[in-house]
Chimera marker file (.cmm) of the C-alpha trace (Angstrom):
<marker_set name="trace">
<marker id="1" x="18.004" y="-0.279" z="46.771" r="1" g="1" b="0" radius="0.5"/>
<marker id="2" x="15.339" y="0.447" z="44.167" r="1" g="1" b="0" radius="0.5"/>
<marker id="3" x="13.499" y="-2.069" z="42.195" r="1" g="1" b="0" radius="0.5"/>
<marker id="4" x="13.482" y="-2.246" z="38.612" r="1" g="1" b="0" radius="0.5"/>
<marker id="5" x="9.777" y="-2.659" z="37.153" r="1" g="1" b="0" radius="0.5"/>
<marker id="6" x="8.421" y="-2.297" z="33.399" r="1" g="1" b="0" radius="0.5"/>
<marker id="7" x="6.816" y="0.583" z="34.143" r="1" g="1" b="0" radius="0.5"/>
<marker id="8" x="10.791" y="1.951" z="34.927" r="1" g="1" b="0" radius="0.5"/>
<marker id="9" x="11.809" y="0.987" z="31.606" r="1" g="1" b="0" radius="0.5"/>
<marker id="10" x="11.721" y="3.757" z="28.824" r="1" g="1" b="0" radius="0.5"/>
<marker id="11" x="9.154" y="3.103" z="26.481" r="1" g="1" b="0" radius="0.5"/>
<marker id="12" x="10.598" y="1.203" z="23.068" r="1" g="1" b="0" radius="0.5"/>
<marker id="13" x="10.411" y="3.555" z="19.380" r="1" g="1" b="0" radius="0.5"/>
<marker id="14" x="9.926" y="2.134" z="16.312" r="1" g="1" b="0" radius="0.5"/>
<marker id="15" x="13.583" y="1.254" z="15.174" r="1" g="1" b="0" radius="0.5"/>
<marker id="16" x="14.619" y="-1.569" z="12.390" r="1" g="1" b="0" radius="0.5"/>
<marker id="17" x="13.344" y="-4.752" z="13.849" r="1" g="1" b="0" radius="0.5"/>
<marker id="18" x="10.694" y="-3.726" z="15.844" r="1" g="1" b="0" radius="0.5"/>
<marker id="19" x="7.822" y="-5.525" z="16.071" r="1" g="1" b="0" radius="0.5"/>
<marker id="20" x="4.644" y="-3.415" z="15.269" r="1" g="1" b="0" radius="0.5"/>
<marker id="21" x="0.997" y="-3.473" z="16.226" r="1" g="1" b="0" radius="0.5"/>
<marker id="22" x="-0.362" y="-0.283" z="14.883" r="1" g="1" b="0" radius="0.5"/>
<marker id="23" x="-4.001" y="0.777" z="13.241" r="1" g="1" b="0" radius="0.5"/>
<marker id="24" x="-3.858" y="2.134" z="9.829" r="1" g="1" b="0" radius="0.5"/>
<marker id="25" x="-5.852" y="4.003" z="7.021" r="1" g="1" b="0" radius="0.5"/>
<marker id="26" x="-4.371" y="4.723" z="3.836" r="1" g="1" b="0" radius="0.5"/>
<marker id="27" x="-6.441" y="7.697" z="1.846" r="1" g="1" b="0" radius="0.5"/>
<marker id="28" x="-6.370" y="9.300" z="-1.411" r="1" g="1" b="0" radius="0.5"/>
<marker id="29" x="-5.881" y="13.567" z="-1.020" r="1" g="1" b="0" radius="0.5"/>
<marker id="30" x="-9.571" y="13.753" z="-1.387" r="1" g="1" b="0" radius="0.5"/>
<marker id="31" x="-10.084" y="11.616" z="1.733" r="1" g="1" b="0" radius="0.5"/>
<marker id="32" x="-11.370" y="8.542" z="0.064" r="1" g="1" b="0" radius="0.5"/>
<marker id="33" x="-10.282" y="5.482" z="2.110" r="1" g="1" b="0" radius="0.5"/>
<marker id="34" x="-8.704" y="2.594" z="0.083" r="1" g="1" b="0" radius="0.5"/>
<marker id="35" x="-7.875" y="0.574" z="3.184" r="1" g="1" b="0" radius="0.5"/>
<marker id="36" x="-7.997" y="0.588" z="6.752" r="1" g="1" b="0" radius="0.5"/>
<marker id="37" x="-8.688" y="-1.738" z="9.471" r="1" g="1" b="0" radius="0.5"/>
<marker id="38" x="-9.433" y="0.993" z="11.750" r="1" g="1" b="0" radius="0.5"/>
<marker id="39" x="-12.831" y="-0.887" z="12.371" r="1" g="1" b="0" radius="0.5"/>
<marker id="40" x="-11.180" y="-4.354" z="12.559" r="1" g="1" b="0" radius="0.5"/>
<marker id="41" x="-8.081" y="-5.758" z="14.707" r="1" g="1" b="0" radius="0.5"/>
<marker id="42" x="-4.917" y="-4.149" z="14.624" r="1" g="1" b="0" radius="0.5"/>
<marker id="43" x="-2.381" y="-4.982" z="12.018" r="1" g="1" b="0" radius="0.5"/>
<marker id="44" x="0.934" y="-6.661" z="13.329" r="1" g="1" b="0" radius="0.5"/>
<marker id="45" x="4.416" y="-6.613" z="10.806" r="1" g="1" b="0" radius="0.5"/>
<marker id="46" x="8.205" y="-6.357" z="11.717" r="1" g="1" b="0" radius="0.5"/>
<marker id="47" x="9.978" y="-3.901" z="10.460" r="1" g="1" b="0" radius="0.5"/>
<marker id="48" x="12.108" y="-4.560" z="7.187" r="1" g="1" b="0" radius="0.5"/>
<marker id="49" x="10.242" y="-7.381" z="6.536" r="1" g="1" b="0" radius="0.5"/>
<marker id="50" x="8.432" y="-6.274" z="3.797" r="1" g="1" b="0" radius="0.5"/>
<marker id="51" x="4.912" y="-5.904" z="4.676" r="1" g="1" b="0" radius="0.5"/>
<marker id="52" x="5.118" y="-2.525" z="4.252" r="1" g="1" b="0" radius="0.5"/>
<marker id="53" x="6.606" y="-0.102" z="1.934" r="1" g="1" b="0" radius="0.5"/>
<marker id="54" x="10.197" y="1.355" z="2.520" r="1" g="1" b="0" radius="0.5"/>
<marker id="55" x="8.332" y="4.903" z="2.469" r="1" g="1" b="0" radius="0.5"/>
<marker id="56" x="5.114" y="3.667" z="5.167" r="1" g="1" b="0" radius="0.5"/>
<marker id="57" x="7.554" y="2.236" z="7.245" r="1" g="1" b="0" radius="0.5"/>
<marker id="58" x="10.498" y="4.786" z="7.442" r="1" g="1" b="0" radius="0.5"/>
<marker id="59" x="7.207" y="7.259" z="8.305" r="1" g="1" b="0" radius="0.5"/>
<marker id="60" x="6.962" y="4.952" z="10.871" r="1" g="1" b="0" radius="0.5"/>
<marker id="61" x="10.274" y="5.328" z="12.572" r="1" g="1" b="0" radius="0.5"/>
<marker id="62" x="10.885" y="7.196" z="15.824" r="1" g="1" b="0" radius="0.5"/>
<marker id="63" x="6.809" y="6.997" z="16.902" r="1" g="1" b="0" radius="0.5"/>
<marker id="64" x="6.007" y="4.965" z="20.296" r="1" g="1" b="0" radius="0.5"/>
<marker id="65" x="2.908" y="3.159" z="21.699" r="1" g="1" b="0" radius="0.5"/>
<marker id="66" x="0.009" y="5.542" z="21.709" r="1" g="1" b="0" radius="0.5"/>
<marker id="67" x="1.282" y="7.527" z="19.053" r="1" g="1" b="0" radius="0.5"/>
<marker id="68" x="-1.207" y="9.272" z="16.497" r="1" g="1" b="0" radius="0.5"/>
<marker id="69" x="0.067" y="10.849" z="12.912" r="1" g="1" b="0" radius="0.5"/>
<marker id="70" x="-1.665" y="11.577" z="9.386" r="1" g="1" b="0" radius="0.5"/>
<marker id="71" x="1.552" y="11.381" z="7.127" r="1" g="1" b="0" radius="0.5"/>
<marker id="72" x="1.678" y="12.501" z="3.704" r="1" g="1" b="0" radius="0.5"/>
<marker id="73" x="3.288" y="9.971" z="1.517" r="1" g="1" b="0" radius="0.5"/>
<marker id="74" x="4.665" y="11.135" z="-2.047" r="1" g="1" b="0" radius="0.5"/>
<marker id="75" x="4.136" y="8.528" z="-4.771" r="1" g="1" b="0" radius="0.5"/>
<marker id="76" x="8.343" y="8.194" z="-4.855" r="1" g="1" b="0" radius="0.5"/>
<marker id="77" x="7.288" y="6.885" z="-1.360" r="1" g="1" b="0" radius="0.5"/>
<marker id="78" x="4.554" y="5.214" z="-1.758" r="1" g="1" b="0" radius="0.5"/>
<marker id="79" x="3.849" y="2.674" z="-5.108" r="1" g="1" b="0" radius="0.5"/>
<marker id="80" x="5.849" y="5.047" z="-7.389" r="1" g="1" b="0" radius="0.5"/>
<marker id="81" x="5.299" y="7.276" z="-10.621" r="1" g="1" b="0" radius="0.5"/>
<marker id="82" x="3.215" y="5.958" z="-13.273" r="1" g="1" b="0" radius="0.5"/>
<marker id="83" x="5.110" y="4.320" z="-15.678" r="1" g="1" b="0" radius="0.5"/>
<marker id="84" x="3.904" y="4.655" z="-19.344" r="1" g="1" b="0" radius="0.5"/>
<marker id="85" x="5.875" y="1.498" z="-20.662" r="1" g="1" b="0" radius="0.5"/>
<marker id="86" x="3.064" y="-0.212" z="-18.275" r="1" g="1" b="0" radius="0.5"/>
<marker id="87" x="0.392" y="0.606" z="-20.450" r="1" g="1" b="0" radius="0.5"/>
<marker id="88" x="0.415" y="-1.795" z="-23.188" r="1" g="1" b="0" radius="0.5"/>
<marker id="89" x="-1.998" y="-1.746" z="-26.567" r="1" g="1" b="0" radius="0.5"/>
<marker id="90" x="-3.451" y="-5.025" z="-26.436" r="1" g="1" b="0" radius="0.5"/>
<marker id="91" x="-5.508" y="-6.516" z="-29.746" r="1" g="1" b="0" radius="0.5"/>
<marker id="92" x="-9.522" y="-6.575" z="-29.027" r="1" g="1" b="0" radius="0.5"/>
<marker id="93" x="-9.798" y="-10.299" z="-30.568" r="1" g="1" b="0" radius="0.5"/>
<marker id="94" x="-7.336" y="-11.867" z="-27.625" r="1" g="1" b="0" radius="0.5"/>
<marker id="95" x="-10.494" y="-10.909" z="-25.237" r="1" g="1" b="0" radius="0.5"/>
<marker id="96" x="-12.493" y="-12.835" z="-27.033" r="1" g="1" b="0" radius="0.5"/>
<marker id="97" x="-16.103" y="-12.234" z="-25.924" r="1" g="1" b="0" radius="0.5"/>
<marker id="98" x="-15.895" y="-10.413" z="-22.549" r="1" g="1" b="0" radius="0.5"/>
<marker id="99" x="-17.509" y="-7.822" z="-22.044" r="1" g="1" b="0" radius="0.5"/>
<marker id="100" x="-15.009" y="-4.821" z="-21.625" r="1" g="1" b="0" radius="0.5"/>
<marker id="101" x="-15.378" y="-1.832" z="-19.302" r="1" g="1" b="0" radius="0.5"/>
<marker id="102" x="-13.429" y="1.696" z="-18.144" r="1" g="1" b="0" radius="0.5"/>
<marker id="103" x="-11.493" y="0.363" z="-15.001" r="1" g="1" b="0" radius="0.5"/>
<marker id="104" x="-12.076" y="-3.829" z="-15.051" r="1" g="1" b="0" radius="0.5"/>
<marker id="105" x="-9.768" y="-5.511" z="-13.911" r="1" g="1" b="0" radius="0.5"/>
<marker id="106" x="-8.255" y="-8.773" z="-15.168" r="1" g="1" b="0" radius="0.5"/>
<marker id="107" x="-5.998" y="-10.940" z="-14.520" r="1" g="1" b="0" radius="0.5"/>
<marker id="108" x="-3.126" y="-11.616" z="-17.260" r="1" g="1" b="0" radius="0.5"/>
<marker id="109" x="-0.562" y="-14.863" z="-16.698" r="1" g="1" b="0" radius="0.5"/>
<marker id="110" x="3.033" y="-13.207" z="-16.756" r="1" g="1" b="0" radius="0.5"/>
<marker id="111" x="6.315" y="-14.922" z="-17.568" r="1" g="1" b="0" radius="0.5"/>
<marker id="112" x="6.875" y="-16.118" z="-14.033" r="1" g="1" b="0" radius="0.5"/>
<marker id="113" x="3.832" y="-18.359" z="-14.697" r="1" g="1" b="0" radius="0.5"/>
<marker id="114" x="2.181" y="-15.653" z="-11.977" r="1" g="1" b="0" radius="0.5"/>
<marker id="115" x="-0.439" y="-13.787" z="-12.608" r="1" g="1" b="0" radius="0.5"/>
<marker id="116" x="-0.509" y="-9.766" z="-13.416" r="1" g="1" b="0" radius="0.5"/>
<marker id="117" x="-3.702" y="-7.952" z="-13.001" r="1" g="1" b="0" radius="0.5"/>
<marker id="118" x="-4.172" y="-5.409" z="-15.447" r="1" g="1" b="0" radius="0.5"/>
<marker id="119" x="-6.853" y="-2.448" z="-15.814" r="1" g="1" b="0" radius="0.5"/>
<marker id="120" x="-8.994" y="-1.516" z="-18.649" r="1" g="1" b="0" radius="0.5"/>
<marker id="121" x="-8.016" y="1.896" z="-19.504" r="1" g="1" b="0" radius="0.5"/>
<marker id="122" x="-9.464" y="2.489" z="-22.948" r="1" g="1" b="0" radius="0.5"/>
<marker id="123" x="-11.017" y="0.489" z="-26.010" r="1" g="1" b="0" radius="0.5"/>
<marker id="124" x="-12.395" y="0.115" z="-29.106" r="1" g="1" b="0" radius="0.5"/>
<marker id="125" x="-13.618" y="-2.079" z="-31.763" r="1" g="1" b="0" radius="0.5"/>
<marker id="126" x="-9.929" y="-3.114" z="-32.229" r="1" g="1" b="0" radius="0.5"/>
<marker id="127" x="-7.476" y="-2.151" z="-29.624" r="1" g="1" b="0" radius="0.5"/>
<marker id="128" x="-7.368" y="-2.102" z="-25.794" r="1" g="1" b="0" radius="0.5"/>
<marker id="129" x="-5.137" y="0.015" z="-23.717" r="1" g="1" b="0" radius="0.5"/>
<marker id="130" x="-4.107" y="-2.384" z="-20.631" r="1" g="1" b="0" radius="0.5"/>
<marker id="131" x="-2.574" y="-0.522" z="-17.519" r="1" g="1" b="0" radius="0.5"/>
<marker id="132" x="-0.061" y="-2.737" z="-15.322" r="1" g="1" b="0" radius="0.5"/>
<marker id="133" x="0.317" y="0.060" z="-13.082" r="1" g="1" b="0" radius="0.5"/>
<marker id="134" x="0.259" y="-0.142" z="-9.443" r="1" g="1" b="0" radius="0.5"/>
<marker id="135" x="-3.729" y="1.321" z="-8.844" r="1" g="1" b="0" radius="0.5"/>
<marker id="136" x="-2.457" y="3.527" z="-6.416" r="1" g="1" b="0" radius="0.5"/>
<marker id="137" x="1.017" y="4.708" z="-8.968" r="1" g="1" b="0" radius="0.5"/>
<marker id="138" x="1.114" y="8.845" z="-8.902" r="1" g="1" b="0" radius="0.5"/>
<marker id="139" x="-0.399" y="9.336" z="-6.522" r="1" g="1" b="0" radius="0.5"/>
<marker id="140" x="-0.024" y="11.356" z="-3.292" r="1" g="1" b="0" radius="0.5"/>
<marker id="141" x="-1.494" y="9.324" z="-0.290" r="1" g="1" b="0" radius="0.5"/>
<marker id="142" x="-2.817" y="10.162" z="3.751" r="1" g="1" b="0" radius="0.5"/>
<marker id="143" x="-1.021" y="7.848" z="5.638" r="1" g="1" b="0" radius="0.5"/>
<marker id="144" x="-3.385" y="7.323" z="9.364" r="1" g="1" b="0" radius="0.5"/>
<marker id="145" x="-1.724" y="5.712" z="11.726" r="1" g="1" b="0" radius="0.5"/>
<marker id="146" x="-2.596" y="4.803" z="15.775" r="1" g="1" b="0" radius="0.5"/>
<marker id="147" x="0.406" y="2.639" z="17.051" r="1" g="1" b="0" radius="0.5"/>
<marker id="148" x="-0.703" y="0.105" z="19.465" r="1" g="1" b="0" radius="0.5"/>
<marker id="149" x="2.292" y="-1.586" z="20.258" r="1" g="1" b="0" radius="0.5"/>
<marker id="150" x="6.161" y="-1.646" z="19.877" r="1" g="1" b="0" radius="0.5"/>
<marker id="151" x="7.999" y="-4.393" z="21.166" r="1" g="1" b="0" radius="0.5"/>
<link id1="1" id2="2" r="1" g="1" b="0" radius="0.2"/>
<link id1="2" id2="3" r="1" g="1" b="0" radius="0.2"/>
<link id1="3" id2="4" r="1" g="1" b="0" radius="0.2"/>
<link id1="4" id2="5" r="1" g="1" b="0" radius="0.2"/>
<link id1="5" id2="6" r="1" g="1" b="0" radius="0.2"/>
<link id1="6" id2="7" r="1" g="1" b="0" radius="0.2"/>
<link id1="7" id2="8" r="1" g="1" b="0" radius="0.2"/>
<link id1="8" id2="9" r="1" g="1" b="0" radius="0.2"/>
<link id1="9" id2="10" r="1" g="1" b="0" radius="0.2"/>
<link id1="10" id2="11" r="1" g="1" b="0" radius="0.2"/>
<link id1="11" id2="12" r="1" g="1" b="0" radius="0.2"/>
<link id1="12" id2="13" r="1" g="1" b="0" radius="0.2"/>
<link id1="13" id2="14" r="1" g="1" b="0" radius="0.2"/>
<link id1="14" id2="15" r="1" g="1" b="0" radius="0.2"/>
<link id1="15" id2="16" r="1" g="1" b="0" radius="0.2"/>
<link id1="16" id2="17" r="1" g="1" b="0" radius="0.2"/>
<link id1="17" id2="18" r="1" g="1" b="0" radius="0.2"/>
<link id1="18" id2="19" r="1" g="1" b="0" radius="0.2"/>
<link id1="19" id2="20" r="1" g="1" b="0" radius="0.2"/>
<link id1="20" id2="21" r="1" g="1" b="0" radius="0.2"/>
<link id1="21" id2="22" r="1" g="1" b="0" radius="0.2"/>
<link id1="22" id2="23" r="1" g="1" b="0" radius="0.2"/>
<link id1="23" id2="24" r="1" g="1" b="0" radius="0.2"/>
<link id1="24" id2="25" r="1" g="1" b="0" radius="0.2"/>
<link id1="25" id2="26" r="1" g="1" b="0" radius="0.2"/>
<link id1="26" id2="27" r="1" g="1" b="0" radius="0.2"/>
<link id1="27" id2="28" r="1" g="1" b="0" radius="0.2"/>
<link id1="28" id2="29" r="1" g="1" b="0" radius="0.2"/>
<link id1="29" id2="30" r="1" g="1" b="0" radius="0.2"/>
<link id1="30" id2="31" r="1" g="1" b="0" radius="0.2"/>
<link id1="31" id2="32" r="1" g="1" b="0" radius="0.2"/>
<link id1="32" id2="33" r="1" g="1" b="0" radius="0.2"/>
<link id1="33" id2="34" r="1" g="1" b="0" radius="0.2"/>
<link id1="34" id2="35" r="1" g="1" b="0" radius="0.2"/>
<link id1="35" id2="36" r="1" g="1" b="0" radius="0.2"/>
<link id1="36" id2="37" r="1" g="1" b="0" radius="0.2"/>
<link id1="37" id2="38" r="1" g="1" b="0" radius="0.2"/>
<link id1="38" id2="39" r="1" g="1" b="0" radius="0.2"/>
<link id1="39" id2="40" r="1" g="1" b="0" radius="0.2"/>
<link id1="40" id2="41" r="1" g="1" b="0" radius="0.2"/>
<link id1="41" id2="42" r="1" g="1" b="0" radius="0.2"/>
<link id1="42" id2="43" r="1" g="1" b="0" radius="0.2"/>
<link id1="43" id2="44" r="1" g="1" b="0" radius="0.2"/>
<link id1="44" id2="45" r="1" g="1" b="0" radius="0.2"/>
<link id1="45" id2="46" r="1" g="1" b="0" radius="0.2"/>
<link id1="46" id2="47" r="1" g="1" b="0" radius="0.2"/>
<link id1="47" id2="48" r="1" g="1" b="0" radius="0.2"/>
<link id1="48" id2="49" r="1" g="1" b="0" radius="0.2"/>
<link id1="49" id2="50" r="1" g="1" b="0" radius="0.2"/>
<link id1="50" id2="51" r="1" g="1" b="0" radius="0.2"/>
<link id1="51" id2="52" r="1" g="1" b="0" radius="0.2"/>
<link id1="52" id2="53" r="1" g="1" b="0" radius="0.2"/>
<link id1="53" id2="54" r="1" g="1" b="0" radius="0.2"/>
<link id1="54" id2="55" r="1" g="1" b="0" radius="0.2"/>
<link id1="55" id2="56" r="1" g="1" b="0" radius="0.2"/>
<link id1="56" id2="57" r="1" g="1" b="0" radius="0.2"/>
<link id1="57" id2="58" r="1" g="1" b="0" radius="0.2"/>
<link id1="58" id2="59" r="1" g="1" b="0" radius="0.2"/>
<link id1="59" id2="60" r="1" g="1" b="0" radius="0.2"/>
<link id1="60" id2="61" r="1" g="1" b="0" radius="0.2"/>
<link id1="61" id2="62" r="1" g="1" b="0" radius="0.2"/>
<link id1="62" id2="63" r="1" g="1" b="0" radius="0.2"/>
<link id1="63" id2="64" r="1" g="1" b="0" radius="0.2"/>
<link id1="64" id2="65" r="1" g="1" b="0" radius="0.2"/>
<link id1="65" id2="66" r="1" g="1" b="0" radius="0.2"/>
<link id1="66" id2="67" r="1" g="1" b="0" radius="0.2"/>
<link id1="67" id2="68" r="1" g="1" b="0" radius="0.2"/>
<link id1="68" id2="69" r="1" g="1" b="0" radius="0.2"/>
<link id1="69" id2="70" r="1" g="1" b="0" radius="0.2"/>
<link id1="70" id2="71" r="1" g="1" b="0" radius="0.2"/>
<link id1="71" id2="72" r="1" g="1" b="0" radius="0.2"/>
<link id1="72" id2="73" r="1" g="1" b="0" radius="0.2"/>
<link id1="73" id2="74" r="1" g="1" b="0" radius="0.2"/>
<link id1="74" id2="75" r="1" g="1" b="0" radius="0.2"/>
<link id1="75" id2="76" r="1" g="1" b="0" radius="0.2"/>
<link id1="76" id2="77" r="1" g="1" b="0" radius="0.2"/>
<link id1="77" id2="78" r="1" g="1" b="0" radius="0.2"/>
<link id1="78" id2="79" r="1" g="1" b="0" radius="0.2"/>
<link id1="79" id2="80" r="1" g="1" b="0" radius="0.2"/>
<link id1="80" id2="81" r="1" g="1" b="0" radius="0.2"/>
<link id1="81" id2="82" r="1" g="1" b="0" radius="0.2"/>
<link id1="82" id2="83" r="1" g="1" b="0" radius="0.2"/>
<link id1="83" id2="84" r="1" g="1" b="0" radius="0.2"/>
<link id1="84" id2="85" r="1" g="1" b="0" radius="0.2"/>
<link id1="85" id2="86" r="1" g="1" b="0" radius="0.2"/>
<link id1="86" id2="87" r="1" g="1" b="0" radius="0.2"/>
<link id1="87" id2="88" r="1" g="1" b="0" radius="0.2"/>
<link id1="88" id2="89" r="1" g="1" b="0" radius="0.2"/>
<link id1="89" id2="90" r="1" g="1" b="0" radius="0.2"/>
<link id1="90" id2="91" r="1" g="1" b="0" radius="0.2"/>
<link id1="91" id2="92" r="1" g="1" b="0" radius="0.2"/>
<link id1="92" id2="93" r="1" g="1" b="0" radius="0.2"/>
<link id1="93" id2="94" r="1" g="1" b="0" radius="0.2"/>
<link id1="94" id2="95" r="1" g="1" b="0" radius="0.2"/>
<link id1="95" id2="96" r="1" g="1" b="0" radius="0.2"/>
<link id1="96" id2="97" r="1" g="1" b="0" radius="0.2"/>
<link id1="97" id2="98" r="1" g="1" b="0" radius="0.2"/>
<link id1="98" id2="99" r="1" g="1" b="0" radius="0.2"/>
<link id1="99" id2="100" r="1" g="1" b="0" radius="0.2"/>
<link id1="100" id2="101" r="1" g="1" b="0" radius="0.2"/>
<link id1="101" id2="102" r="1" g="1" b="0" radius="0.2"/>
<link id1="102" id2="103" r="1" g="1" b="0" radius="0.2"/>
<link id1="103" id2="104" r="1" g="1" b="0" radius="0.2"/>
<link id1="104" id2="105" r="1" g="1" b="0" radius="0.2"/>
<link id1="105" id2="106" r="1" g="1" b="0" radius="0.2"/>
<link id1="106" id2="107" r="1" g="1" b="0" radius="0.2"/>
<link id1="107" id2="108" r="1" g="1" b="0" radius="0.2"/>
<link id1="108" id2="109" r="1" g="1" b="0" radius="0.2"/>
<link id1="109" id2="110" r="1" g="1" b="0" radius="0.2"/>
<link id1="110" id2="111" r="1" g="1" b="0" radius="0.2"/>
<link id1="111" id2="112" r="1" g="1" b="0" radius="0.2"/>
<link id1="112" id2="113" r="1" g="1" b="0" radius="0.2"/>
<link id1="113" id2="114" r="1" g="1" b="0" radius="0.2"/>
<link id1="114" id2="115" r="1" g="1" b="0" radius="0.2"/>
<link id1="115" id2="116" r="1" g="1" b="0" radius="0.2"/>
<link id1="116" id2="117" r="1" g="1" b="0" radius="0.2"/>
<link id1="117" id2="118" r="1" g="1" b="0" radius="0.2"/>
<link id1="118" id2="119" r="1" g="1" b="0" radius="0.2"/>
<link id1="119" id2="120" r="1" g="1" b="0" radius="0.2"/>
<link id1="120" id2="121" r="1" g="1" b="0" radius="0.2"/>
<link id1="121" id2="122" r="1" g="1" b="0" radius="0.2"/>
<link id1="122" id2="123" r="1" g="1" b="0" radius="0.2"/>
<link id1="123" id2="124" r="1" g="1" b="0" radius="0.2"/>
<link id1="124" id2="125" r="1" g="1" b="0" radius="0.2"/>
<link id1="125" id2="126" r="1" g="1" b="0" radius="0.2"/>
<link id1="126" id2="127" r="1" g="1" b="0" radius="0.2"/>
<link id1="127" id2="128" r="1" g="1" b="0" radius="0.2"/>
<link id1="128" id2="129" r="1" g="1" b="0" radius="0.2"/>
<link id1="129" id2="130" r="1" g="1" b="0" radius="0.2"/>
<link id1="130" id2="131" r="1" g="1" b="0" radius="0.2"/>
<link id1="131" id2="132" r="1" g="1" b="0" radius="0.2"/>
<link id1="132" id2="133" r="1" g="1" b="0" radius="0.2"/>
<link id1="133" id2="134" r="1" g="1" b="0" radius="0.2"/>
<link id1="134" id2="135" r="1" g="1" b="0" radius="0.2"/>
<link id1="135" id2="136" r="1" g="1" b="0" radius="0.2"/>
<link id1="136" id2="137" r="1" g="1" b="0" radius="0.2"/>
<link id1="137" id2="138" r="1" g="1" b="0" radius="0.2"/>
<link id1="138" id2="139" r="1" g="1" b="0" radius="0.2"/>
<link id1="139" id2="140" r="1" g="1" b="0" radius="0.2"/>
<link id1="140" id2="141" r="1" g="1" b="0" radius="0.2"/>
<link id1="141" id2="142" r="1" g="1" b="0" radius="0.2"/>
<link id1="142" id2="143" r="1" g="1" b="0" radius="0.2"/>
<link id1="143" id2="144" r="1" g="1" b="0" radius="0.2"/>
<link id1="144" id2="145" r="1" g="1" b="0" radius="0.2"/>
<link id1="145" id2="146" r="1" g="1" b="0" radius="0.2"/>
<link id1="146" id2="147" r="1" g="1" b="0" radius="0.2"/>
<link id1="147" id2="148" r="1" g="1" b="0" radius="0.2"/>
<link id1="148" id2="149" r="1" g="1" b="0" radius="0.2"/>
<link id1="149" id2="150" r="1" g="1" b="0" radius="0.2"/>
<link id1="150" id2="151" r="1" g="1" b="0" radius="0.2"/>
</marker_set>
């Protein structure tokens, strides 16, 4: 008769469902970091429920506890192709004073009574270009991952 311990039982893959602990760093192709919490605590997320992107997490799938990857992640993957109906020509008298710059962000109410942010892309004297595009639309992303945990 044999006894059954944990350390018996085959070790759980990431699958639909699965609860996730993993360390992460998302870079841009020239190895700038736009987030990570490789210095912090680990991040925690289910699988499916939304936390992540359908690309991140089906990247995801199949890796186990201790498991290491950089994973390439296509903007289709990712936050999508640039869309140039999100750029929208904006009068310069709605911004009223402010002081306008290449790349500020602000914050635009939307029709959900939400808010939108939207970045400065161009300007003059009497228009503004306004992208709503994702910051991180078109573009191809490093995807670091450590997983900690799969339960």
């Amino acid at each position: 008769m044999s006894e059954f311990t944990s350390q018996d039982k085959a070790q759980q893959t990431i699958a639909p469902d699965a609860k996730v602990t993993l360390h992460f760093a998302i870079k841009l192709e020239n190895g700038e970091v736009v987030d990570s919490n490789f210095e912090g605590s680990p991040a925690t997320f289910v699988v499916g429920d939304g936390q992540l992107l359908d690309g991140f997490e089906s990247a995801l799938l199949g890796m186990q506890a201790g498991d290491e990857a950089v994973i390439d992640i296509l903007p289709e993957q990712g936050f999508g192709m640039s869309n140039p109906n999100n750029m929208q020509r904006i009068p310069r008298k709605q911004f009223g004073d402010m002081a306008l710059e290449k790349g500020l962000v602000i914050s635009f109410a939307d029709a959900s009574d939400g808010e939108l942010p939207g970045m400065v892309a161009e300007f003059d004297e009497r228009m503004v270009t306004v992208d709503f595009n994702h910051p991180l639309a078109g573009k191809n992303l490093k995807f670091e991952v450590k997983i900690v945990s799969v339960e």
